[in-house]
C-alpha positions as CSV (number, residue, x, y, z in Angstrom):
1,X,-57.9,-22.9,34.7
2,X,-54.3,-21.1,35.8
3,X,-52.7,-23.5,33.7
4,X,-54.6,-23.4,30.3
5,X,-54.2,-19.9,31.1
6,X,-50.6,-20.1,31.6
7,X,-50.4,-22.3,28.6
8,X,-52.6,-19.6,26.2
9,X,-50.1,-16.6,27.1
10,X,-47.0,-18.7,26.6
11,X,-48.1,-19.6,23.2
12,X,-49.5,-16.1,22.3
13,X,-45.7,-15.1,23.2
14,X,-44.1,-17.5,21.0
15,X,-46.5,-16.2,18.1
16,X,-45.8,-12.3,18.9
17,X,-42.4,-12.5,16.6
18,X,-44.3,-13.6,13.8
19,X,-47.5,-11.5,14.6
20,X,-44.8,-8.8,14.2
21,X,-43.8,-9.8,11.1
22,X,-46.6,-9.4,9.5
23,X,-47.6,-6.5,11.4
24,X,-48.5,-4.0,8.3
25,X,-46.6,-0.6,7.7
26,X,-47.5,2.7,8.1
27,X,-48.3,3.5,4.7
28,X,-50.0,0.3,4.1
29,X,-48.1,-3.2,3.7
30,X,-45.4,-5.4,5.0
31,X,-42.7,-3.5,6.7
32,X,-39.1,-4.3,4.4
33,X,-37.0,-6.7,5.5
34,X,-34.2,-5.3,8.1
35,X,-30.7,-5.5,6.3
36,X,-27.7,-4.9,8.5
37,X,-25.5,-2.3,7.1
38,X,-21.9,-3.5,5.3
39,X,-18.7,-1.6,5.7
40,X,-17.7,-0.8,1.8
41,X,-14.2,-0.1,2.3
42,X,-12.4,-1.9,5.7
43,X,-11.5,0.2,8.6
44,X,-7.6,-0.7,7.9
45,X,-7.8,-0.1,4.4
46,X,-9.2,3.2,4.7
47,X,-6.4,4.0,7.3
48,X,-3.7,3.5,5.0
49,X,-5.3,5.2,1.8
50,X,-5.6,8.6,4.2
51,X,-1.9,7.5,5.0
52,X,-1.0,7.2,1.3
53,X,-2.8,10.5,0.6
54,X,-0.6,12.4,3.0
55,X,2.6,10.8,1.7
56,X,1.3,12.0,-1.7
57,X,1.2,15.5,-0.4
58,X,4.6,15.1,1.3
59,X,6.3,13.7,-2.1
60,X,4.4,16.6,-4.1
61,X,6.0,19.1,-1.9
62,X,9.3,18.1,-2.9
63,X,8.6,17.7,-6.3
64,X,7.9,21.1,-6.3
65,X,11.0,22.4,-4.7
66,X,12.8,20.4,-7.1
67,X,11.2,22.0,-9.9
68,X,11.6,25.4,-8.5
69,X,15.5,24.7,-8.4
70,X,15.2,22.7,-12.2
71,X,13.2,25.5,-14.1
72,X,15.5,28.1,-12.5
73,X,18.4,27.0,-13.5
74,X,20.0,28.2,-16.9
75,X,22.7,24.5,-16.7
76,X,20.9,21.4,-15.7
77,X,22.9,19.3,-14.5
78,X,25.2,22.0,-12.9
79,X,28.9,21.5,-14.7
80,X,31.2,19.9,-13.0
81,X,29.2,16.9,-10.9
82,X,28.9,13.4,-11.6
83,X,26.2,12.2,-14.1
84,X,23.2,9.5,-12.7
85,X,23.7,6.2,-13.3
86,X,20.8,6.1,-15.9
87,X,21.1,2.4,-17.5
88,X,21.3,0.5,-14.2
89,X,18.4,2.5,-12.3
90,X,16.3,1.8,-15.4
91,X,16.9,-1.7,-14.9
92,X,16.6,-1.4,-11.3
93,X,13.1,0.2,-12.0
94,X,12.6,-2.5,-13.4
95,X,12.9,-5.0,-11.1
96,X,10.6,-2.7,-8.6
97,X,7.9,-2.3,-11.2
98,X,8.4,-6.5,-11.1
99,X,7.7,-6.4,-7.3
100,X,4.3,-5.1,-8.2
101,X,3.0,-7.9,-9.9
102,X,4.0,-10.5,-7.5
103,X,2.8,-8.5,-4.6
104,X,-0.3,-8.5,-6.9
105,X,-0.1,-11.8,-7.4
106,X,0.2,-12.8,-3.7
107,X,-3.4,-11.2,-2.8
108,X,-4.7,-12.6,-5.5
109,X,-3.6,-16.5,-4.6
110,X,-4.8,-15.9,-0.8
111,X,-8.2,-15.0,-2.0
112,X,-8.3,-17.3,-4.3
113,X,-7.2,-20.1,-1.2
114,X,-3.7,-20.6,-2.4
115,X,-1.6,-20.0,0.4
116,X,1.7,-21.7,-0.3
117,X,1.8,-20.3,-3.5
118,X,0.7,-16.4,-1.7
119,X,3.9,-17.1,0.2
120,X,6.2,-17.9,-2.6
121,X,5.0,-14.6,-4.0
122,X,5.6,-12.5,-1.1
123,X,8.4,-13.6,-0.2
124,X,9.7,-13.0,-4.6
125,X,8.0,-9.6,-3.7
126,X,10.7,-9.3,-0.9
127,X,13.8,-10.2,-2.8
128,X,12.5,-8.2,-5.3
129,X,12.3,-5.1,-2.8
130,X,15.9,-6.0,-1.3
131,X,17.5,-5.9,-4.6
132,X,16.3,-3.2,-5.4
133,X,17.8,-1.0,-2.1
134,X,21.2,-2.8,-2.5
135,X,21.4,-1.6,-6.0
136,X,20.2,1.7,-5.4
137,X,22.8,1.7,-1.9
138,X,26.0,0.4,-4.4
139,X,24.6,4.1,-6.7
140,X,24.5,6.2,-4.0
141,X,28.3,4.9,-2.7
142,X,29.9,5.3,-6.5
143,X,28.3,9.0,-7.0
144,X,29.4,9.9,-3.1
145,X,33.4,8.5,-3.8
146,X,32.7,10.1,-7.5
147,X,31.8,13.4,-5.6
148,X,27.9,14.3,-5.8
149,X,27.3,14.7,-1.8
150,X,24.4,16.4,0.0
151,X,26.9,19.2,0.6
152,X,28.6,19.5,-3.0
153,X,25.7,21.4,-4.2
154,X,21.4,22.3,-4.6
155,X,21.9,19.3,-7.3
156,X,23.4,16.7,-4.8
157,X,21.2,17.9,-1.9
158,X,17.9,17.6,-3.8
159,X,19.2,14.1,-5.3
160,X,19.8,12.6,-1.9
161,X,16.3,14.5,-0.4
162,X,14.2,13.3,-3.2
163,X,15.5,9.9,-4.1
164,X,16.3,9.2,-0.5
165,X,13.1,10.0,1.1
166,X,11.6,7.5,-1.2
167,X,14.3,5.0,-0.4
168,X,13.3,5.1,3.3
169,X,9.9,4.6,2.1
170,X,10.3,1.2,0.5
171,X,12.6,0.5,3.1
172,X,9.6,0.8,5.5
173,X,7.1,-1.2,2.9
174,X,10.0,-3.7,3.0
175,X,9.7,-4.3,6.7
176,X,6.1,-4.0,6.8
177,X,6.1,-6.8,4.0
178,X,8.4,-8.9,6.1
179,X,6.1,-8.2,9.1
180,X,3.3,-9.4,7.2
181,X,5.7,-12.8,5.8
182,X,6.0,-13.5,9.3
183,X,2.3,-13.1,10.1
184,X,1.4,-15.5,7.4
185,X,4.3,-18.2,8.5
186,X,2.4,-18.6,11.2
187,X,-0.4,-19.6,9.8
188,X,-2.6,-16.5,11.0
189,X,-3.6,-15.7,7.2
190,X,-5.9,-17.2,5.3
191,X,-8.4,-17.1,2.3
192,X,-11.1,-15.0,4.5
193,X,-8.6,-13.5,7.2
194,X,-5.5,-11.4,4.9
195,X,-6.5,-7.4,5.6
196,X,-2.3,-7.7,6.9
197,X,-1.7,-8.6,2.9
198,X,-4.6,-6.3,1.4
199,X,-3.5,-3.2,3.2
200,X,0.6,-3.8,2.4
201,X,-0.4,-4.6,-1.0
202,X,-1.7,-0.8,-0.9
203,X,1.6,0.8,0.4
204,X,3.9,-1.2,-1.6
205,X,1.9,-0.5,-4.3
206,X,2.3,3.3,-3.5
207,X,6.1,3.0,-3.3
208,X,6.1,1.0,-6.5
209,X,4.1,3.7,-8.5
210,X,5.7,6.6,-7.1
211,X,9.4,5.7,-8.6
212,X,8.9,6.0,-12.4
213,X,7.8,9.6,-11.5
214,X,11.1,10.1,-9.8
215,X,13.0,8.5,-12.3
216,X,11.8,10.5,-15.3
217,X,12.4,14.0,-13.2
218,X,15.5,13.7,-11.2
219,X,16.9,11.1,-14.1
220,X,15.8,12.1,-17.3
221,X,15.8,15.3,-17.0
């Protein structure tokens, strides 16, 4: 009798998740289906678009302290100081606006299972990124022997300020990118496992966007 008691509960425990189941709802029917909740945006990526969103405020500052010094000033350039080099950094802006796409295209060939050819991307997205701080460097050298220095004047000192801050930004992407190169050598990305790609993809993207801004105010103008 202990037994085929024994036997009875066991059984009746076993049905109880199904008894459960079908256990009607307060108001009268089935209770819904429990669905776990899903992250829209990645803890990572949402890191780096606050990041990005501070570095906008940063670069907007300076923007607006080179306008105040722009608008105010009845000779712009000021006489007497070298002119920007404006056919090479067009090219140059070029080649960054280039680094874009293959940066692009990288993140698109890992999700798409591609890896080799994510790699050959990235690493194009690299050079691309280095050729476009050596260029920018050889500039900066010829306007400092022709004489536009941080110290020759409000002209020189917002050049360097503006342009260089976002020099040592793409720097940074630059090493971030290797970082993530490196990363990815070792076989630790894949189609399902690349937030390292998705989240430099953001900053680089950034960087990439916020030079034709630059190069129409401090250039053009």
């Amino acid at each position: 009798m202990t037994m085929a008691r024994s036997s009875a509960a066991r059984r009746l425990d076993d049905a109880a998740p199904a008894i459960e189941r079908r256990r009607p709802g307060f108001g009268g029917g089935d209770l819904p289906p429990v669905v776990p909740n899903r992250a829209v945006v990645s803890n990572a990526s949402l890191a780096v678009a606050m990041f990005i969103a501070a570095e906008v405020m940063f670069f907007a500052g300076l923007i607006g302290a080179f306008l105040v010094f722009r608008l105010g000033s009845p000779v712009w350039p000021p006489p007497f100081q070298p002119r920007l080099p404006l056919g090479v950094t067009g090219v140059n802006t070029l080649v960054l606006l280039l680094s874009a796409v293959t940066m692009d295209a990288s993140v698109r060939r890992m999700r798409a299972g591609a890896v080799r050819e994510a790699l050959r991307a990235l690493s194009l997205t690299a050079i691309l990124g280095g050729a476009f701080l050596l260029i920018q460097g050889y500039e900066w050298f010829r306007l400092i022997h022709f004489g536009l220095t941080v110290s020759s004047s409000v002209y020189g000192g917002l050049f360097y300020t503006l342009i260089g801050f976002h020099a040592a930004h793409v720097l940074g992407a630059l090493v971030w990118l290797f970082a993530v190169l490196a990363h990815a050598k070792r076989g630790k990305l894949s189609k399902t496992r690349h937030a390292s790609l998705a989240t430099c993809r953001m900053y680089w993207t950034f960087v990439v966007a916020l030079w034709p801004v630059l190069y129409v105010l401090v250039y053009l103008n």
